[in-house]
N, C-alpha and C positions, 0 to 999 in steps of 0.2 A: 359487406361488413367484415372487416378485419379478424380474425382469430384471436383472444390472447394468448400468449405461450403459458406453457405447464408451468407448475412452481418449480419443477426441475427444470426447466429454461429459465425462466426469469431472474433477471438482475438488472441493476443499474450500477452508475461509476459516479465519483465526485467529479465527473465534467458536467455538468449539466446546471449547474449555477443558477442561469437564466431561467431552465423550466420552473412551472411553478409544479408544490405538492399533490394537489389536484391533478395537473396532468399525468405526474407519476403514478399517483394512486389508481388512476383511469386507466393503469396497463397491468396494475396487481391482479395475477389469480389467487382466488383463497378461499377459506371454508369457512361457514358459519361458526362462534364462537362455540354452539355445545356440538361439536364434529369434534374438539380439541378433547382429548385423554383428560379422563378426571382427577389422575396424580399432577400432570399437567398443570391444571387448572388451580390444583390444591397450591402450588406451592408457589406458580409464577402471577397469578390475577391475583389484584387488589382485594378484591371482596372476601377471597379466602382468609377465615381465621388464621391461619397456617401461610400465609403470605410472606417471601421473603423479601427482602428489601430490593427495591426497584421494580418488583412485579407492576404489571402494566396491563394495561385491558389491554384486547387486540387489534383493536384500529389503531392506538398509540404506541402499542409494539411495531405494528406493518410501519406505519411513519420510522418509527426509528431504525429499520433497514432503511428506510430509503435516506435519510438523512445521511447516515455510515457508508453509504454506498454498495448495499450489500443486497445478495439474493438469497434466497430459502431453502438451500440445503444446511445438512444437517454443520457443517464446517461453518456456514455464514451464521447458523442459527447459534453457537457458540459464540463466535464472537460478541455476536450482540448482547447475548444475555449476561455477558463478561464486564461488557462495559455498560451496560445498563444497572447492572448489580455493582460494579466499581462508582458509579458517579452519583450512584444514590447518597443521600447524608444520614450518616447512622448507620451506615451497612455494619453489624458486628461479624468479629472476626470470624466466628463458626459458619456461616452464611453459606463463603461459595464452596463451605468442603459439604455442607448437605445438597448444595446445584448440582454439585461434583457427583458424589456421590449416587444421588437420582437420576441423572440421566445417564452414566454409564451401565448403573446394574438396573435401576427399575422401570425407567420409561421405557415404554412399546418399542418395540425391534425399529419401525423406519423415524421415529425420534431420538434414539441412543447416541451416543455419543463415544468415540474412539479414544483412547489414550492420545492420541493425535489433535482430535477434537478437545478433548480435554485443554491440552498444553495451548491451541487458540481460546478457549474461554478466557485461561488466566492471563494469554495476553490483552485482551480485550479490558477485562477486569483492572490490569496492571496501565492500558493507555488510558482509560478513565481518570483512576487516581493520578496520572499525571497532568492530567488536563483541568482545564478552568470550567470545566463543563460540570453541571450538578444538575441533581433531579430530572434527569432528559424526561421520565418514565411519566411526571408530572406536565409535563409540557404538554398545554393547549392547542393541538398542531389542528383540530378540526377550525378554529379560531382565526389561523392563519396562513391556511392553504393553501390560498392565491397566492401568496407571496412567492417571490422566489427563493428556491433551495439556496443560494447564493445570503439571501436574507438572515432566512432561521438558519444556517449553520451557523453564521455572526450571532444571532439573536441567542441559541445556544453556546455559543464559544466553543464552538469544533472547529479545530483548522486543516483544512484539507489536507495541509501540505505535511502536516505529523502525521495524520493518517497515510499518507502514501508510503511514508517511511515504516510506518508499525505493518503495512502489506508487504513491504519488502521482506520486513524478520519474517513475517507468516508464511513466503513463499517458501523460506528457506525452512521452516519447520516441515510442510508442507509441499513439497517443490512437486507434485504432479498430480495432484486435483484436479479435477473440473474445476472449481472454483478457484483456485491459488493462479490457475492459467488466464481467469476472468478476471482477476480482481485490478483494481487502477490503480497501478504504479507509473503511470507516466505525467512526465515533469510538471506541475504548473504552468499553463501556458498551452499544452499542447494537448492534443484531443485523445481521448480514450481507444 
């Protein structure tokens, strides 16, 4: 039986078209929904009174790394909530300075987020709004699993190839990460 890797190992890249979600999700490590911080929970899950816009249960969160091509450090974890929070409809404008704000000074030490992290949220936030993508956080991805990531990224209107570009700006905000060094910046066409 196989190992899976730590959530500090894990990641994926937008070459992988072909796999389906299922198979991605079949190599996620992860923790039970109440393991997550109850600030956490207060202000990123749906159910919370106090929910920001794009908040997401956590199975539809973990899809939406994989869709973005992204792993679960705390750098990957910005992005996504950037653009999760960007491609929601209705986000108002006060939204990501309270994201902001919360996870720099109040979430748990191994959830915070760096001024560094920060400046990738709002890029995430910023490739959203540019994109044709809306409500990803809504997205019935348990529904369409099998399908391949190649699929639901069309089916969402994420196009790989502007993300590879919005990883380039990242690297350069970012240029010596673990993750900035992982991330899939290479050409369409050609393998991760």
């Amino acid at each position: 039986m196989e190992l899976k890797p730590t959530w500090r190992e894990w990641h994926c890249d937008l070459h992988n078209e072909q796999k389906t979600m299922a198979e991605i999700l079949a190599t996620l490590p992860g923790n039970p929904p109440e393991d997550i911080h109850w600030l956490i929970r207060l202000l990123e899950r749906p159910t919370s009174p106090l929910a920001l816009s794009g908040a997401a249960h956590l199975d539809t969160h973990d899809c939406i790394h994989i869709v973005l091509g992204r792993g679960l450090l705390p750098q990957d974890e910005a992005f996504v909530l950037g653009f999760t929070m960007g491609a929601a409809s209705g986000v108002r404008f006060w939204e990501p300075a309270v994201l902001r704000l919360a996870a720099r000074y109040f979430y748990p030490s191994i959830y915070k987020f760096t001024n560094k992290q920060i400046a990738i949220f709002n890029l995430g936030f910023e490739a959203a709004k540019q994109s044709a993508c809306r409500d990803i956080h809504k997205f019935d991805f348990k529904k369409y699993e099998n399908l391949p990531l190649g699929k639901i990224r069309a089916m969402l209107k994420i196009d790989p190839r502007k993300l590879i570009g919005v990883y380039k700006r990242e690297r350069q905000i970012i240029p010596d990460s673990t993750v900035s060094r992982r991330l899939d910046i290479q050409p369409w066409g050609q393998s991760a």
